[in-house]
C-alpha positions in Angstrom: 73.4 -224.4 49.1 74.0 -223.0 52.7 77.4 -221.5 51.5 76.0 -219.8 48.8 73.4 -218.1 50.6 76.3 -216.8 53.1 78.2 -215.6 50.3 75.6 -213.8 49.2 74.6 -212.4 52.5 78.1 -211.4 53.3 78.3 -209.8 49.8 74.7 -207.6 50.7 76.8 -206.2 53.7 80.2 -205.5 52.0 78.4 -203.9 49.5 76.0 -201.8 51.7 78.9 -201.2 54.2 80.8 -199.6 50.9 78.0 -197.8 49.8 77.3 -196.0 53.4 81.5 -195.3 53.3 81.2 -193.6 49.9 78.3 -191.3 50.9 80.2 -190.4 54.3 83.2 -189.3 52.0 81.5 -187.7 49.9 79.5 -185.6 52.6 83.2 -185.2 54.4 84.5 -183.9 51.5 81.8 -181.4 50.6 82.4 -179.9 54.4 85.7 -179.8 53.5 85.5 -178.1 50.2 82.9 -175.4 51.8 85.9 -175.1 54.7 88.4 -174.4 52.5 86.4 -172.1 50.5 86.0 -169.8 53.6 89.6 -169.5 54.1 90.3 -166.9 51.8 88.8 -164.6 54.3 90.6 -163.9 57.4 88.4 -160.9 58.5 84.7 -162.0 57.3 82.5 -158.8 56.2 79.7 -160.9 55.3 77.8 -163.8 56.8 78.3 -166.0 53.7 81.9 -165.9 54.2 82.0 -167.5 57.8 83.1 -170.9 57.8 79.8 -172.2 59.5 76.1 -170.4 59.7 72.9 -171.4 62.3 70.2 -170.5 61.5 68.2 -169.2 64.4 64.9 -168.1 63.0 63.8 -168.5 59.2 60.7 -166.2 58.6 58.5 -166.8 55.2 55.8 -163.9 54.0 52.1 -164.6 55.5 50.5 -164.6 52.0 53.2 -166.5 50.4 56.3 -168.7 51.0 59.5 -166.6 49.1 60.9 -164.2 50.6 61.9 -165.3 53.2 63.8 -163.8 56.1 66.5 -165.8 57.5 68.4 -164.9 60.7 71.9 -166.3 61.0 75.2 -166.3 63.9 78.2 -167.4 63.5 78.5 -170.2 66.5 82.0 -169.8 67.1 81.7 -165.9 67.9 77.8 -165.3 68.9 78.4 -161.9 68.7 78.0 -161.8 65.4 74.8 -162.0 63.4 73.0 -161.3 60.0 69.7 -161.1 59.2 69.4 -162.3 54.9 66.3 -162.3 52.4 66.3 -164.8 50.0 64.2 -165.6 47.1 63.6 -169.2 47.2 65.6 -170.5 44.1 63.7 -174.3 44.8 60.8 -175.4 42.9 59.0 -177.2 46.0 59.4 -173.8 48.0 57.4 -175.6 51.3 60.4 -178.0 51.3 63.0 -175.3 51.9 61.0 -173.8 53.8 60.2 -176.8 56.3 63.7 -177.6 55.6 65.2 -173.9 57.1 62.8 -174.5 60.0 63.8 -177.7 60.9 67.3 -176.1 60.8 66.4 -173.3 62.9 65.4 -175.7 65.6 67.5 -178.0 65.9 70.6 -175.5 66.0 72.2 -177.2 62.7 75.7 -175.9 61.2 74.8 -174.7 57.7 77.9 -174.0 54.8 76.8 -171.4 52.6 78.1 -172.0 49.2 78.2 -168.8 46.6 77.1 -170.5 43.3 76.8 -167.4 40.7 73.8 -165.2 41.9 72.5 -167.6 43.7 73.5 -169.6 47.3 73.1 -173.4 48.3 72.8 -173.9 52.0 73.3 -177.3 53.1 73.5 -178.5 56.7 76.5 -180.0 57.8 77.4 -183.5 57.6 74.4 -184.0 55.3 73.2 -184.1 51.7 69.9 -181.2 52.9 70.3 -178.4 50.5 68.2 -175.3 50.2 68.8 -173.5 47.2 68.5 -169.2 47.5 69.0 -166.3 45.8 70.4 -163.5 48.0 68.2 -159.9 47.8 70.3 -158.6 50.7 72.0 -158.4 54.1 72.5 -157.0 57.1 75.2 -157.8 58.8 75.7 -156.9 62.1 79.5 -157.5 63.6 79.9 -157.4 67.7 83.1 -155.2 67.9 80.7 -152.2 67.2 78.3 -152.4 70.1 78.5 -150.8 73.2 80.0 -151.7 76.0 79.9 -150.0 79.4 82.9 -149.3 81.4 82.0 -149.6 85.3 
């Protein structure tokens, strides 16, 4: 009787250990994916096309959730920024919208993933999607700001 209830035990974890591995691979490889995506653009004119976004402020309407104005850099050159408007493309809209604060605060990487017309931002080394539809974007590069020679 006692072996049998290790067995089984031992089984629980085996199983719950390859379970936890399969979702880690599967998050690894989405990052990966969204990495490799990025690539294609050695000289990014847009914010959607740098390999990693953080959110630092996410702004919905006072009277109503979508749009929403969401203010992004590019952590590994903070000199660049964008400020987007989405359309929330989600059908529980205070969800995203909890879900791009939360984001905001807590300095996440975000991969934005072009899907037709509309965008999926997901946090890094997660399964936290938002789904958007772009309405536009400013896009503001560093190079072109001025700089005083003293």
């Amino acid at each position: 009787m006692i072996p049998a209830i290790a067995l089984t035990v031992i089984s629980v974890f085996i199983v719950a250990g390859l379970a936890w591995a399969g979702r880690r691979l599967h998050i690894s490889n989405l990052d990966a994916q969204a990495l490799a995506e990025k690539i294609a653009f050695p000289v990014p004119v847009s914010a959607l096309e740098w390999p990693e976004l953080q959110v630092q402020s996410a702004v919905p309407q006072p009277d109503e959730l979508s749009p929403v104005i969401v203010q992004v850099g590019w952590p590994a050159h903070p000199e660049q920024a964008a400020t987007l408007l989405v359309a929330l493309d989600d059908h529980d809209e205070q969800r995203a919208v909890s879900l791009l604060c939360r984001w905001s605060a807590s300095g996440a990487g975000i991969a934005a993933l072009r899907r037709g017309a509309e965008l999926e931002l997901r946090r890094r080394q997660s399964l936290e999607r938002v789904h958007v539809i772009l309405l536009a974007e400013d896009y503001q590069d560093g190079s072109d700001r001025f700089e005083a020679d003293w």
